[in-house]
C-alpha positions as CSV (number, residue, x, y, z in Angstrom):
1,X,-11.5,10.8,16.4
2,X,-8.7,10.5,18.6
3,X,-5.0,11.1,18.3
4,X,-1.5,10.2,20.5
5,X,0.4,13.4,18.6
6,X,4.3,13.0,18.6
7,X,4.7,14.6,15.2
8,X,6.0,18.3,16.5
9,X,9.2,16.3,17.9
10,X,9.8,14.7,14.8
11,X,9.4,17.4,12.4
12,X,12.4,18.3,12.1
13,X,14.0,15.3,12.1
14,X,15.7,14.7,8.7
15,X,15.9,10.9,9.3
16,X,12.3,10.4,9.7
17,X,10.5,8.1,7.1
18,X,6.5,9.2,7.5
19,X,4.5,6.3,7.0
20,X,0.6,6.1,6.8
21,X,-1.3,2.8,6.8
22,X,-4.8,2.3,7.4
23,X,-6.1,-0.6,9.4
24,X,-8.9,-2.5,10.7
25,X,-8.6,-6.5,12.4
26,X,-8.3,-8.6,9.1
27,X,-5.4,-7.1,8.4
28,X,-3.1,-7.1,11.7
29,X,-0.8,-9.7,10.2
30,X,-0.2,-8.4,6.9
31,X,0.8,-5.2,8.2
32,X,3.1,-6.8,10.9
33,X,4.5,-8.1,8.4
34,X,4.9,-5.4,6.1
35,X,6.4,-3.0,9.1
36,X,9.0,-6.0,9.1
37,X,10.0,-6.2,5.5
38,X,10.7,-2.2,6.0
39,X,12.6,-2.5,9.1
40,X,15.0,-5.4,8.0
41,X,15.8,-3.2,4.7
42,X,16.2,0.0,6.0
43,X,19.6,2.0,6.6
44,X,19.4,1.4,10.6
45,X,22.5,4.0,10.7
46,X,20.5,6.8,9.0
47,X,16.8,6.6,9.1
48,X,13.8,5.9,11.5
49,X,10.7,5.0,10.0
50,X,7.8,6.6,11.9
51,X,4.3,4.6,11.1
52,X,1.0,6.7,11.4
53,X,-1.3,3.9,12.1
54,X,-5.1,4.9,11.5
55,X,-7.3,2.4,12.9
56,X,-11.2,1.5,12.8
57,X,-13.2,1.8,16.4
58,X,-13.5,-1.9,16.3
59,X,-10.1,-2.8,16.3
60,X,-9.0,-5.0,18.9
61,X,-6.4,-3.9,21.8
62,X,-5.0,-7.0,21.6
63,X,-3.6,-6.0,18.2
64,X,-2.4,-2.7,19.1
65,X,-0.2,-4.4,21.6
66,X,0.8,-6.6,18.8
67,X,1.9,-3.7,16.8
68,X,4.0,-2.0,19.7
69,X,5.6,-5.5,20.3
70,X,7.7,-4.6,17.0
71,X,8.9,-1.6,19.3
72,X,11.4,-4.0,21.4
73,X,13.5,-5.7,18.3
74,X,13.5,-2.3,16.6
75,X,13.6,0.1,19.5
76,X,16.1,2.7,17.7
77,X,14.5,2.4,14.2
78,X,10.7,2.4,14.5
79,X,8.2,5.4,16.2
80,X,4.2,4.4,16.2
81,X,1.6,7.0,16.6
82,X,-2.0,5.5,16.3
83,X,-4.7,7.4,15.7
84,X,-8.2,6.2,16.0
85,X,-10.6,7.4,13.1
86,X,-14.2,6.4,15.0
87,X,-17.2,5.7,13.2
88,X,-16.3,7.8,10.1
89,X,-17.3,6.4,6.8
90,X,-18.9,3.6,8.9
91,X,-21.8,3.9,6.0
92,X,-19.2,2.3,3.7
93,X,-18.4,-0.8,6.3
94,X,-20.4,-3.7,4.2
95,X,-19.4,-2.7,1.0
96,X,-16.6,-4.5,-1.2
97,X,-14.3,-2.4,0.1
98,X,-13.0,-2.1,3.8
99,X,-13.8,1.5,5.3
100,X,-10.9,2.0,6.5
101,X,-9.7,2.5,2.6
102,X,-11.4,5.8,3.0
103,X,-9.2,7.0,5.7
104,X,-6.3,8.2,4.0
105,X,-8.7,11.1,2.4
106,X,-8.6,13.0,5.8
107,X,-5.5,13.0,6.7
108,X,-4.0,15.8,6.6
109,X,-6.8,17.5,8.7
110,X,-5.0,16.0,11.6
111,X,-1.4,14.6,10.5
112,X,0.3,17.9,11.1
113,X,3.2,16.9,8.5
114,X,4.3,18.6,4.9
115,X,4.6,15.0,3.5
116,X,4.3,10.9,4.3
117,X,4.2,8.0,2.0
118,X,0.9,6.2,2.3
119,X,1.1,2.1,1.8
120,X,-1.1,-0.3,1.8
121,X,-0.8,-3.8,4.1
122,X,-0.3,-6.3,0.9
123,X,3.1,-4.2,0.2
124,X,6.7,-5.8,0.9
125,X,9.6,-3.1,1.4
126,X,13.1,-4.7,-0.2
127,X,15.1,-1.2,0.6
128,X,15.8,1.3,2.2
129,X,12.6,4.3,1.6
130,X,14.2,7.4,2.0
131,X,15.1,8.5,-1.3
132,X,11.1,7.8,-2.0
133,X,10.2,9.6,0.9
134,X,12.4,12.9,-0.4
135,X,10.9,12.5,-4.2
136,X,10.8,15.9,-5.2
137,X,6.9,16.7,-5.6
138,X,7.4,19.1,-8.0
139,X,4.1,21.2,-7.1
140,X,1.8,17.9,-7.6
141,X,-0.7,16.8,-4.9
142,X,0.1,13.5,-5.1
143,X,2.7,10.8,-6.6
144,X,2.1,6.9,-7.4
145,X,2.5,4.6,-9.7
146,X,0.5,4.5,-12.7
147,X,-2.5,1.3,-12.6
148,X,-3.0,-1.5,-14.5
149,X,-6.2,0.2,-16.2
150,X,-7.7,1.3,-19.5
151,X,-11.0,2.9,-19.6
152,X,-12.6,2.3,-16.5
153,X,-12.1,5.4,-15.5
154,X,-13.2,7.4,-18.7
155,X,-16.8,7.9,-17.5
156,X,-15.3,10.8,-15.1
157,X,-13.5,11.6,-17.8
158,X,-9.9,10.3,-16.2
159,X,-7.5,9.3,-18.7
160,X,-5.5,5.9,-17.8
161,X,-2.0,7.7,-18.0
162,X,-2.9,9.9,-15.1
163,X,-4.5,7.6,-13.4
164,X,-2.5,6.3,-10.5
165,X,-2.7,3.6,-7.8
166,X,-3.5,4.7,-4.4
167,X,-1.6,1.9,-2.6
168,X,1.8,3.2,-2.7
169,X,1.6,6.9,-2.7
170,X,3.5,9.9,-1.6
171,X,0.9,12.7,-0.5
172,X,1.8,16.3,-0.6
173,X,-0.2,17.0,2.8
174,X,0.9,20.9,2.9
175,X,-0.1,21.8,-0.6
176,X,-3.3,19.6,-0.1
177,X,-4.4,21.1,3.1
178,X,-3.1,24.9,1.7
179,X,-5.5,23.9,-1.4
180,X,-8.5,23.0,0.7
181,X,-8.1,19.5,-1.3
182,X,-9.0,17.4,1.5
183,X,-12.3,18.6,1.8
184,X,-13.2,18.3,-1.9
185,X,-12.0,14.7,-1.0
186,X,-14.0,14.7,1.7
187,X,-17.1,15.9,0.0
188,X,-16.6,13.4,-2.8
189,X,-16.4,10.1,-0.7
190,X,-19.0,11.3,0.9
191,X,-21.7,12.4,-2.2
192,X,-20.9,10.3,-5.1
193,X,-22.4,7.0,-5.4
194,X,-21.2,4.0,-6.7
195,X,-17.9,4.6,-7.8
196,X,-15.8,2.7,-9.5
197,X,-12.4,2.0,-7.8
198,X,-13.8,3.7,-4.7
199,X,-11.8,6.1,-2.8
200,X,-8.8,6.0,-5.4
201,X,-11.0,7.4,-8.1
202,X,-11.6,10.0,-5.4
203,X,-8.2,10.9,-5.5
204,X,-7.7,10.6,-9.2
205,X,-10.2,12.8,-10.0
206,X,-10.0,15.6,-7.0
207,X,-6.2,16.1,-7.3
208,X,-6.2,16.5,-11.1
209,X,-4.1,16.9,-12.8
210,X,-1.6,17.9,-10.3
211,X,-0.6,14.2,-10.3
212,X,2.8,12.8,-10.7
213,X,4.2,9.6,-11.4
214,X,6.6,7.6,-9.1
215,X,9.5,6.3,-10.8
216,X,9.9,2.5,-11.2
217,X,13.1,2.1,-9.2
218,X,11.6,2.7,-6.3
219,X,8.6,-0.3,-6.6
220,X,7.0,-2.3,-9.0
221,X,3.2,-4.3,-8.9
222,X,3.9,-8.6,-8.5
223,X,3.6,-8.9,-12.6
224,X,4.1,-12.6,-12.7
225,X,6.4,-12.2,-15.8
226,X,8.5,-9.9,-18.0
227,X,5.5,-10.9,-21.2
228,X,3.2,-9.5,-18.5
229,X,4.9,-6.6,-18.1
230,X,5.0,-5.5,-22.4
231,X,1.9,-6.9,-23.2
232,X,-0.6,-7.0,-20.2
233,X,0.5,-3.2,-18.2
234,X,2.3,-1.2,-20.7
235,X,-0.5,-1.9,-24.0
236,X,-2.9,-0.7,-21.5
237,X,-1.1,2.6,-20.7
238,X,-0.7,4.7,-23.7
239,X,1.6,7.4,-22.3
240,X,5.1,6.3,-22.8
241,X,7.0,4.5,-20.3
242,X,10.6,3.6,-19.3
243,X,10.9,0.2,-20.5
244,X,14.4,-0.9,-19.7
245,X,13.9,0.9,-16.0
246,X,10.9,-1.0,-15.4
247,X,12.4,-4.3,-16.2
248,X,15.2,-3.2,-14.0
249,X,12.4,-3.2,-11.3
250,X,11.2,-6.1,-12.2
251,X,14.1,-7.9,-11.6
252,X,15.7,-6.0,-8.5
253,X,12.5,-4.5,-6.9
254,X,12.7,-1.9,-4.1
255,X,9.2,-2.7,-3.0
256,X,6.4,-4.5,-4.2
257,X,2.2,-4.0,-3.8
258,X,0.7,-7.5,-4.7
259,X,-2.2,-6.1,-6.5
260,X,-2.5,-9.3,-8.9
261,X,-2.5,-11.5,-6.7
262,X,-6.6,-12.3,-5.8
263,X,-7.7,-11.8,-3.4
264,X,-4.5,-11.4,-1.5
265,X,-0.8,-12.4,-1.5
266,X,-1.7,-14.5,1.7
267,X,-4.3,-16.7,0.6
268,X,-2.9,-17.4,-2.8
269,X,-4.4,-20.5,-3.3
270,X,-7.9,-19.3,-4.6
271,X,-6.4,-18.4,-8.0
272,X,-5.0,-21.8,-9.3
273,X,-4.0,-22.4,-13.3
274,X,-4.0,-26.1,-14.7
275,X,-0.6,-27.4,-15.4
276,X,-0.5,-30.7,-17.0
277,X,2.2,-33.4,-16.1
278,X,3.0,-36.7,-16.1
279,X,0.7,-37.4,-13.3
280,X,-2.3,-35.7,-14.8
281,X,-3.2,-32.2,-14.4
282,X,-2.6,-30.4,-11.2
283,X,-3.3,-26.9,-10.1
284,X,-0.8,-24.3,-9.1
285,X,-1.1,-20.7,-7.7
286,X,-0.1,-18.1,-9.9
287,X,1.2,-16.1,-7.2
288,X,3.0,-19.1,-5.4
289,X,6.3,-17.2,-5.9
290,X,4.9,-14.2,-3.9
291,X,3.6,-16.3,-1.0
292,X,6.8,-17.7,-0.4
293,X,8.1,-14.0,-0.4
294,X,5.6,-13.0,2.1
295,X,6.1,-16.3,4.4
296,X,9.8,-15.5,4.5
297,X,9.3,-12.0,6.2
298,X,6.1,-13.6,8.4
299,X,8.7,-15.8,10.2
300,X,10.7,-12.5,11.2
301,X,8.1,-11.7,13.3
302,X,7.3,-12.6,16.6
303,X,4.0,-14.2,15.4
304,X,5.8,-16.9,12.7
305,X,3.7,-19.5,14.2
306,X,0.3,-18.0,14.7
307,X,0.8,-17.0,10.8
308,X,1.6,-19.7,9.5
309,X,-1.1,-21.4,10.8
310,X,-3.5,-19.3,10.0
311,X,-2.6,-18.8,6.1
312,X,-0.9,-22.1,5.5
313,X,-0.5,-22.8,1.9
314,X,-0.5,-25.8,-0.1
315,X,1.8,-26.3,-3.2
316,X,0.4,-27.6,-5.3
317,X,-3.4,-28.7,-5.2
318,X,-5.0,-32.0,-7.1
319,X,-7.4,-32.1,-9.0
């Protein structure tokens, strides 16, 4: 494991945004991408988002340089530190989900910070992150937002209004690491077989129930509708919720993790409903709206073409 180390300089700078994301070559785009939609909605007067970029062994240099290209349209408003994680949890490589999930876990063994928000690569930023970032933590471990999830979590014995999504999360690294927490996280990935939800039942259940919730205003999951907002997310979490303020969100989101969206916001086109018309039935994405979304911040890049190319998107779809 290797590390280019800037963090001592930044430290103490209060306009830093700490950013982890995790990353291995099928997912050099979306995170482009994502780096983008944070960059064109951040105060460029007051903050400086610094990306901690942890990376597989395999990952090609060709998309490190990629990355740093970003460094000369932002040049005053975006630091990169890479880190590369070597073969560990290489044993989880072929299984459903990427290894490179796993890497958040061990982070603060060698990010030497007291906090950073951790986000996945299928998350669009519509403003500005530092009030997020500065969230008081309130002695919790961790903050996110609470999952779309009921009881498949109850054979730990983790109830679903604890139980948090691990793709948008702000980790309390200096109370984890003061804890010992990271190797109980460590030890977990590592021992347990077969779990469900992977490494973010591994955070669930370790840093219970030190776990707080991040308020709405500052993100929101791609529900498709307000009806799937009261019927579909907040009947499946019994602890009592914010209605008005997540509807707020809804509407006017800060940021948004396309977790409905299968199996990603950029290939949207495997989930199609049947709509019938005039013409006969025809077959539309269910996450169309989001695609579009994500295509308008792919053509801020510098790789608009390559991208569109590569996850062009039809319509609608005949059947």
């Amino acid at each position: 494991m290797t590390s280019y180390d800037y963090t001592k300089m930044l430290k103490k700078d209060n306009n830093c945004i700490h950013i982890m994301v995790s990353l291995n070559n099928k997912y050099i785009y979306p995170l482009i991408i994502s780096i983008t939609s944070a960059l064109r909605n951040s105060n460029k007067n007051r903050t400086t988002l610094v990306y901690h970029i942890l990376y597989s062994k395999d990952l090609r240099k060709k998309y490190i340089n990629d990355i740093k290209s970003l460094l000369y349209l932002y040049p005053t408003n975006l630091v990169l530190i890479f880190y590369s994680i070597g073969d560990c949890f290489i044993q989880f490589k072929k299984q459903q989900y990427s290894q490179v999930t796993y890497y958040r876990l061990i982070s603060p063994i060698f990010i030497p910070l007291d906090r950073i928000i951790y986000l996945d690569c299928d998350v669009l930023i519509f403003k500005d992150l530092y009030e997020l970032y500065k969230t008081p933590l309130n002695n919790n471990y961790v903050l996110g937002f609470l999952d779309i999830i009921s009881n498949a979590v109850d054979y730990l014995g983790l109830i679903s209004e604890k139980y948090i999504n691990a793709g948008v999360i702000l980790l309390n690294l200096e109370k984890i690491r003061k804890d010992n927490k990271h190797y109980e996280l460590l030890y977990m990935a590592l021992n347990i077989k077969n779990l469900k939800n992977h490494d973010q039942t591994v955070i669930n259940y370790v840093l219970y129930p030190k776990i707080g919730i991040i308020p709405f205003k500052f993100g929101i999951f791609n529900f498709p509708s307000i009806f799937d907002i009261k019927y579909l997310y907040l009947k499946k979490i019994r602890q009592k919720l914010n209605e008005n303020e997540l509807l707020k969100a809804f509407k006017d989101p800060s940021l948004i993790h396309f977790v409905l969206c299968y199996p990603k916001v950029w290939l949207p086109n495997s989930e199609y409903v049947p709509i019938s018309t005039r013409n006969g039935t025809l077959y539309k994405s269910k996450c169309e709206k989001f695609h579009i979304i994500w295509m308008k911040y792919a053509k801020l890049t510098p790789f608009s073409d390559e991208i569109v190319k590569k996850y062009i998107f039809k319509i609608n779809k005949s059947l």
